[in-house]
Each structure stands twice: as C-alpha cells, then as structure tokens.
TORMARMI-104700 format. One line per 5 residues: for each residue x, y, z of C-alpha. Coordinates in pm, 1 decimal. Last residue first. Layout:
N
X Y Z  ...
// end
This chain:
360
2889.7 -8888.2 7565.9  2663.5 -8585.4 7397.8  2683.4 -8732.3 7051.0  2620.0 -8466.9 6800.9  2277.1 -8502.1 6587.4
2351.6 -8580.6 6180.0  2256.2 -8235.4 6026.4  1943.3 -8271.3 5758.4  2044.9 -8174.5 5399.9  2236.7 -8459.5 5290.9
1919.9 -8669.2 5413.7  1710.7 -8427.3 5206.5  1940.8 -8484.3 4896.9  1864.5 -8849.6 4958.2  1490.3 -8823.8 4973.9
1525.1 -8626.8 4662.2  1708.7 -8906.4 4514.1  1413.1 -9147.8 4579.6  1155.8 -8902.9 4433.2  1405.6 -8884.7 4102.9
1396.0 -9274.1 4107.4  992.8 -9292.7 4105.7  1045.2 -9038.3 3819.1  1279.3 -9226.6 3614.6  1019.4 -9558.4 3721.2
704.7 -9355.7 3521.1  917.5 -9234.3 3230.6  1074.1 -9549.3 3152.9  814.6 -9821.2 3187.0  739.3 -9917.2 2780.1
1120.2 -9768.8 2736.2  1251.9 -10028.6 2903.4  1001.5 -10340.3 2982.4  1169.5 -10544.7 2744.6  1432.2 -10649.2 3071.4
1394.0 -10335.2 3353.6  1716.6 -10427.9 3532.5  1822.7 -10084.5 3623.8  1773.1 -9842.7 3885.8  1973.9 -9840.4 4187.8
1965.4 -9472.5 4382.9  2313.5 -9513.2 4564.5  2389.6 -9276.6 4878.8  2795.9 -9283.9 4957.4  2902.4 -9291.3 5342.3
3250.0 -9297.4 5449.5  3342.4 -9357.4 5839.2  3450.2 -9672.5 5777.5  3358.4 -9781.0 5382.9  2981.5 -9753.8 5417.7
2725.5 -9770.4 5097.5  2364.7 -9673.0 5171.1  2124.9 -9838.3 4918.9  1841.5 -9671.5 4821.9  1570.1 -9854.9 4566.8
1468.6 -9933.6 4211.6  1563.5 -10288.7 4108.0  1326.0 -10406.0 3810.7  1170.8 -10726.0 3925.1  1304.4 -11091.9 3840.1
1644.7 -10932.1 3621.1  1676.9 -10858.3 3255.5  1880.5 -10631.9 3098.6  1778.9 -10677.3 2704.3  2063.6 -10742.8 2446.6
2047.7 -10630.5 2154.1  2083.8 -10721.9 1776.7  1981.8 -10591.3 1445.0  1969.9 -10719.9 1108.3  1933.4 -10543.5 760.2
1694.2 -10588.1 498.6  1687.9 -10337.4 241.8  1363.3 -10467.3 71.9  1014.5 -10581.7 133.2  806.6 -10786.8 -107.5
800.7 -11070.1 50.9  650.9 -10873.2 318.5  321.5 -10881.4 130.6  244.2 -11232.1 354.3  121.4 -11023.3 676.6
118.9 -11306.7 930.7  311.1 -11574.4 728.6  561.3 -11331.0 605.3  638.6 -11267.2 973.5  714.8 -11620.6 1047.2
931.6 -11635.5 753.3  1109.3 -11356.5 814.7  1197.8 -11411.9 1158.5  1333.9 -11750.2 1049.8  1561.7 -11664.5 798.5
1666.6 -11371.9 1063.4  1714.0 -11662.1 1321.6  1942.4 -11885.2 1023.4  2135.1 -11604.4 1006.0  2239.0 -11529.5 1306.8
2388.0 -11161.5 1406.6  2655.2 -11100.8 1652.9  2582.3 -10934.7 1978.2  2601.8 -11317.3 2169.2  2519.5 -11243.2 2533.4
2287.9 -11491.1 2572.4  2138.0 -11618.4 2901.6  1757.5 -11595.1 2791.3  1694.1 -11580.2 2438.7  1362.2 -11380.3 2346.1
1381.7 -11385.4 1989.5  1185.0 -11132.2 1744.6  1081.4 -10973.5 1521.6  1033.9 -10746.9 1208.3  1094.4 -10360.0 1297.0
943.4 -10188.2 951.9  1145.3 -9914.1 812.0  1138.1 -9500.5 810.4  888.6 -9381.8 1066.5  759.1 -9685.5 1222.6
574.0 -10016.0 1131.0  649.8 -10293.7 1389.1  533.9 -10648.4 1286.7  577.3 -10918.8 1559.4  684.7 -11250.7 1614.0
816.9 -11402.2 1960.7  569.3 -11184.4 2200.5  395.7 -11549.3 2196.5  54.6 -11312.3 2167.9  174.2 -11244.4 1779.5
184.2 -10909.0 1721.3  58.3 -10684.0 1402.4  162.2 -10320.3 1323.6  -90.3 -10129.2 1082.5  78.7 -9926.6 802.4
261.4 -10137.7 606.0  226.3 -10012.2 254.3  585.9 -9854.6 395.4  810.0 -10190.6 381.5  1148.5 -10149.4 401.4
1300.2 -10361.8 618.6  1458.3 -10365.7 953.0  1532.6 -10710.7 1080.5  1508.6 -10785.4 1435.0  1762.5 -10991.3 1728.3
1657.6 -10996.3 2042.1  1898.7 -11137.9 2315.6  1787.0 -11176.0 2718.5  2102.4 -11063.2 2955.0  2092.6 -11126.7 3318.5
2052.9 -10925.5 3636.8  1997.2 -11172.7 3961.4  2390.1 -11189.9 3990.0  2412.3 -10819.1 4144.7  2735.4 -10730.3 4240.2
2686.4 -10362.4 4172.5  2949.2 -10294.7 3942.1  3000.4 -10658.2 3866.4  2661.3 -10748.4 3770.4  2537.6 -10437.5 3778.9
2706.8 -10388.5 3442.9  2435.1 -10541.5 3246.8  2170.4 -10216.0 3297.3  2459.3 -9966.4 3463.4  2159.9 -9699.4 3530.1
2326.8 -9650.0 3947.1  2246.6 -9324.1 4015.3  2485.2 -9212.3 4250.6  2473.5 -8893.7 4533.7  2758.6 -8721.4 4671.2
2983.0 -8701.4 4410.0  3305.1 -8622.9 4313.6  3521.8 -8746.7 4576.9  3330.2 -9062.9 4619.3  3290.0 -9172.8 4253.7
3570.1 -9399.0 4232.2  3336.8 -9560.8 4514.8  3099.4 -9675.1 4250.6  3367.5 -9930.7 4155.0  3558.1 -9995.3 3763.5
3505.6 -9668.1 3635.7  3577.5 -9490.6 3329.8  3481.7 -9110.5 3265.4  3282.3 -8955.0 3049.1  3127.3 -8606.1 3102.8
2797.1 -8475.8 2990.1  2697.9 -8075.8 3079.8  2350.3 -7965.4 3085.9  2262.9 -7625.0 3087.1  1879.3 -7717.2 2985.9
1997.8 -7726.8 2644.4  2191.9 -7989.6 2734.1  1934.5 -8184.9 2865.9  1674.7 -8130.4 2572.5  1952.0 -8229.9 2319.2
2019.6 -8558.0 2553.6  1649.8 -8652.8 2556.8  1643.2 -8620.9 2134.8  1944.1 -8789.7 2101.2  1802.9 -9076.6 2298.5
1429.8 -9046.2 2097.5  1570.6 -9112.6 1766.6  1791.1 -9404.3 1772.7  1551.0 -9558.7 2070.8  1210.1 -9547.6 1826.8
886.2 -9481.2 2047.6  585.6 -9646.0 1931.2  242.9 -9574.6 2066.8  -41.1 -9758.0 2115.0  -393.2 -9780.5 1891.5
-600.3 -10105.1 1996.4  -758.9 -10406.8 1860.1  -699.0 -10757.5 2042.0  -747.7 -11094.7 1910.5  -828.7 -11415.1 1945.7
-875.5 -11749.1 1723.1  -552.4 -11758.7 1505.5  -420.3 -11987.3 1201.5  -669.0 -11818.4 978.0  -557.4 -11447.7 1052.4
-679.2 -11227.1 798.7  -1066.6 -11373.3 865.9  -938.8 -11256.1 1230.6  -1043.7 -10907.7 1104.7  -1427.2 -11067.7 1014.7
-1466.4 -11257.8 1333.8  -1415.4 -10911.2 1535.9  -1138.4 -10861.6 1727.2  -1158.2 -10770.2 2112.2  -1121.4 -10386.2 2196.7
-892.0 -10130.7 2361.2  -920.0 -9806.5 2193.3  -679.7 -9631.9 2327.4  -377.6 -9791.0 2547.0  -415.1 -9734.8 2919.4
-734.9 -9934.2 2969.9  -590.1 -10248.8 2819.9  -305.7 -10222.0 3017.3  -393.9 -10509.7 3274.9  -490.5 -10734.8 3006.7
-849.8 -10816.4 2892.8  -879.9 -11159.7 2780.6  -657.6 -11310.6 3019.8  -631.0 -11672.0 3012.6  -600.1 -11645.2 2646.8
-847.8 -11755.5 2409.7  -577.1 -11993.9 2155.2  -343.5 -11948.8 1850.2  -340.9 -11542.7 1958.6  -364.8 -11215.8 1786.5
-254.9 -10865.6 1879.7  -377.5 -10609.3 1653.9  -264.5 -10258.7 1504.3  -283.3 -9917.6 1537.4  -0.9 -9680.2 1564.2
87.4 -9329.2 1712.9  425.3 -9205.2 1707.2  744.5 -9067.4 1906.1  1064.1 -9051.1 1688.7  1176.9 -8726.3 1886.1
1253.0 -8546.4 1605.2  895.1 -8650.5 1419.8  712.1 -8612.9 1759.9  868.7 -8261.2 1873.3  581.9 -8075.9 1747.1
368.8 -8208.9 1955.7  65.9 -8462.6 2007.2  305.6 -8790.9 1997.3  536.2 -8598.7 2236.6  218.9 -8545.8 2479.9
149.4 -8948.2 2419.2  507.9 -9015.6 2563.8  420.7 -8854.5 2870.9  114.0 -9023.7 2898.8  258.4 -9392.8 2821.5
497.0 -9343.4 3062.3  343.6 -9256.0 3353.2  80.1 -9525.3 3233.8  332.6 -9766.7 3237.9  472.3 -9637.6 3539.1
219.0 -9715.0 3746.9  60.7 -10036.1 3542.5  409.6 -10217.9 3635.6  291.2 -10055.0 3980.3  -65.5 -10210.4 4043.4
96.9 -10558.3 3835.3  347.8 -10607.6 4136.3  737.2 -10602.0 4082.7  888.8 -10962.4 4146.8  777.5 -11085.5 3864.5
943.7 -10848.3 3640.9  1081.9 -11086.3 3333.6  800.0 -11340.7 3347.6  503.0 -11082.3 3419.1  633.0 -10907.7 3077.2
597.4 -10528.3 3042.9  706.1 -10521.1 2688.0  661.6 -10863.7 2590.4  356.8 -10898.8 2730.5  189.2 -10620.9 2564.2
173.9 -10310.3 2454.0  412.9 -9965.1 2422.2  586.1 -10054.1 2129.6  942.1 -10086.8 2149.4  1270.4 -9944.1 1973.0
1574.5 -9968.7 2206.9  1889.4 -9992.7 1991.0  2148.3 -10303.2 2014.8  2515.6 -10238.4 2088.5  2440.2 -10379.8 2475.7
2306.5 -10242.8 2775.2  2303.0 -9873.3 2700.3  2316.1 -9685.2 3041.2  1907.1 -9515.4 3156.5  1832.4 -9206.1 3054.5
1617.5 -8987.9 3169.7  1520.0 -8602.4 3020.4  1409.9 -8354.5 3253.9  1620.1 -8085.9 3258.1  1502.9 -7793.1 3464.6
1662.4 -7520.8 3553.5  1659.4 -7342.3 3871.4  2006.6 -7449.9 3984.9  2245.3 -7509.2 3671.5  2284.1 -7861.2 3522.1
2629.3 -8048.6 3535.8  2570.5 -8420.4 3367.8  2859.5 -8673.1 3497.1  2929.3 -8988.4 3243.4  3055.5 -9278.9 3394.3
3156.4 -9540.8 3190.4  3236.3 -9926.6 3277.8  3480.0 -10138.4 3205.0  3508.1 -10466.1 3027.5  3284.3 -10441.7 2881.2
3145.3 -10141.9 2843.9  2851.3 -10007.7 3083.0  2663.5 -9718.4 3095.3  2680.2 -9473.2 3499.6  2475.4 -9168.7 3511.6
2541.3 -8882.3 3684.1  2435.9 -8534.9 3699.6  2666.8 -8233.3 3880.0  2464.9 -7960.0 4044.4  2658.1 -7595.9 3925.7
2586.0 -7335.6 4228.0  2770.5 -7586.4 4476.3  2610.0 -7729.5 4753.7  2396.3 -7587.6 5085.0  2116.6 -7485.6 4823.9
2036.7 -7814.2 4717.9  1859.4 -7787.1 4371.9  1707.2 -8007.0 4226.6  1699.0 -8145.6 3843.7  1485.9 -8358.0 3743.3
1506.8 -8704.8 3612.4  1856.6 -8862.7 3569.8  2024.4 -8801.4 3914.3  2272.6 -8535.1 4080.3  2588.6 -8535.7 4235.3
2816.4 -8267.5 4328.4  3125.5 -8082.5 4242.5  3320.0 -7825.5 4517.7  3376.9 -8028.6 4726.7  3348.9 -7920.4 5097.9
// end
C-alpha cells in the first residue's frame, strides 16, 4: 500500500484503512505547466479552508451581488435553485467572518450600496435578493443621484478581498497540521502513485489538463484608487462599471472580455473605466494612487463539479472536477467547496468498500 494519500480542499476525513497523515491536493495552473501542490493534514483535525488554483496573475476581489457575480450567461448550464445553493452557503459563511474577529485579517466586510439600471429590468427582484440584507427598490429621491438611470436596488452585501482572504484560508490550514507541497505536472496520472483521490481546481488549465475546451478565459481589468470618502459601493446593472469601496482602496471597474488572455494592462480601458465611474460618483476625480489590475476569470457554460473515474488498464484514479466558476468565484465558493467535499467522501467510501471476487 502507499504510504501517502489523497485528500480534497474542504474538510478533512479520515479513512482509517490509509495512512495516519491524509495527503491534500490541489492542482493551480502555470503556463505552460501546471502545479500541484499536496496538503498533509492529520486524522481528527479539521482544516476547512478551500481553495480553488489561481487562474491568471489577477486577484479575486468580488462583491457578493449581482449578475456579474453569479451571471446566468457564464453558468447557464447550472440551474438558478443551486447557483442560489451555494450562494447562500457562501454568503453565510462569509457573513460569520464579517461578525468575527478574523474580519479585518481575513479582508471580509460589510457594505451598502445600490445597483442602478438605464431601464426597469426584466427582473425586478433577483433571485438573491432574499440572501443579501436589506433588499429593497430605490426610492425617487436616491435615483435623484443618478439622472441617467430609472431603477434601482438598495441592499447591504458583503465584500471579500482575494489578497487578504487566500493567506488567511492557507494560515487556518496549516495551522490545522496542514502541509503544502509543490510539484509540477503535466497529466493527473503523474499523480497515481501518490494519491488516491484528485481534486481537479486547475481553473484555465483544464483545458489541457483535463481536456476540457468548454473552459475559457473572460479578462477584467480594475483600477485601485484611493478614495476613502467613498463609503457606499455603486453598480451599474451592465455589471461593466462598478464602484467597490473596501478596506484600503476603491476597486473601480470593469471589462468583461470574452476569449482574452491578454494579462497586460490597457490604457485606453483604464481611461475608460475612469471615466465611466467618475460619471456615477463624480468626486472620484479626486482620487489618487491609481494603479491597474488584471485577471483573467475561468469561465465555462456551468461550473463543472462532478466524479470522473479515470482507467488506464487495470488502473483506476477518482477525479472530483471543480473549476470553471467564471465571476461567480468567491460569490459561490464556500457552498460548491462543500458540494465537492460530499463528492470526495463518496469517493473515500468507494476506496473503502471491497470490490466482490469473481467466482468464475
């Protein structure tokens, strides 16, 4: 038997027929290669931070609203009643950082805002609007701000800031006895001696590590500025320009550009940004220290969250896929990280149960 063992991003289990250390996987991508990194957590512990592979150079930093977040156009293969699954899944777990000490650290925060639109949309009350708080339509006199828009939304969300909250995750895992390892791989079945279980969180890399061609890249590119007399955030219902306040800059965005995998910064798209956002909230002329950021979002019809069962003869190797969650990333984390956990518990249970002897 070998003596290391896989385990997932989520929770850790323990499988009593394995080794007393349970290795944890989880596969980021670099092109051209890709990176495995192997997380060793002792039996009994629990370490429940999940983490899906960086897609791209740019930092995950989303507010937890909207259609740009957990967009029917980027996951429309994955029905509304579970989008609003792990939404909530999400959304609850991240308000018990808000309400803890951990929320500066872990760059969790409350914020209140609006969502405005040029025209009524078709759907005046969106599927999360009982999961944020607060969850009301505009009155005439806060659209007065707004004279180029006829709708809006009030509501308090929460903001959860990528460079902050990552670090935070992988502190909490290795203080659970957690143990990260990097390794380069080019096939999941490098991982065959090692492992018996794989979580595939490859993002952009499933493309040639899992040969999946419906997985595409979507560029943002934002400007950080410093702005703090903005306190309220403010989102156009395009998705295309928003206002972000968070701890230490303002997030100004955005760009949705299917197909792109350019990481380099455009200036004539941050001249742009700025101007649109300067028409919504017009005191950002006054911001400062404006830098540029850009990422690239791993986009695919529905986020891919299932078992596959990978055969080379008599070899067997038990892949938990979960990637391809677009915008949708850290507004859906939690609740599909725990969906995936469930689906590597079935696995370890499969491990578990002896295959019956043929009797010919």
């Amino acid at each position: 038997m070998r003596k290391t063992r896989l385990l997932l991003d989520g929770t850790c289990w323990k499988l009593d027929r394995f080794t007393p250390y349970l290795p944890r996987l989880q596969i980021s991508w670099r092109n051209p290669r890709f990176v495995a990194r192997q997380r060793v957590c002792k039996p009994g512990r629990e370490a429940r931070a999940a983490k899906h592979g960086p897609a791209s150079r740019g930092s995950a930093e989303l507010q937890l609203h909207g259609r740009d977040e957990v967009n029917r156009s980027f996951l429309q293969d994955t029905p509304i009643h579970k989008q609003k699954q792990w939404f909530k899944e999400t959304f609850d777990h991240l308000f018990a950082i808000a309400n803890s000490a951990e929320a500066e650290d872990a760059g969790v925060l409350l914020v209140s805002g609006w969502q405005i639109f040029r025209s009524i949309p078709t759907e005046e009350v969106p599927f999360w609007a009982d999961v944020v708080l607060g969850f009301r339509k505009m009155t005439e006199d806060e659209l007065k701000k707004f004279p180029q828009h006829v709708f809006g939304q009030a509501f308090t969300t929460l903001k959860c800031e990528g460079p902050a909250y990552l670090p935070w995750l992988e502190k909490r895992l290795k203080g659970s006895g957690g143990l990260i390892l990097t390794r380069r791989i080019e096939d999941l079945w490098e991982l065959h001696q090692s492992f018996d279980i794989v979580v595939n969180c490859s993002g952009l890399g499933s493309r040639q590590l899992a040969g999946d061609l419906k997985i595409f890249p979507v560029r943002g590119q934002v400007l950080k500025v410093q702005a703090p007399w903005v306190k309220h955030f403010i989102r156009d219902g395009s998705g295309l320009t928003y206002i972000y306040p968070g701890i230490s800059n303002v997030t100004l965005g955005g760009t949705r550009q299917k197909g792109d995998w350019n990481l380099s910064p455009d200036a004539e798209i941050s001249k742009g940004i700025l101007s649109r956002c300067c028409a919504l909230e017009p005191s950002l002329h006054g911001a400062c220290d404006i830098r540029e950021k850009v990422g690239l979002r791993p986009s695919r019809p529905g986020v891919r969250l299932e078992k596959e069962l990978l055969a080379q003869g008599s070899r067997r190797l038990p892949v938990v896929h979960h990637y391809g969650h677009g915008s949708g990333g850290i507004a859906m984390h939690w609740g599909t990280a725990l969906e995936a956990a469930r689906l590597v518990s079935e696995c370890a249970q499969a491990l578990r149960t002896p295959v019956p002897k043929s009797k010919l």
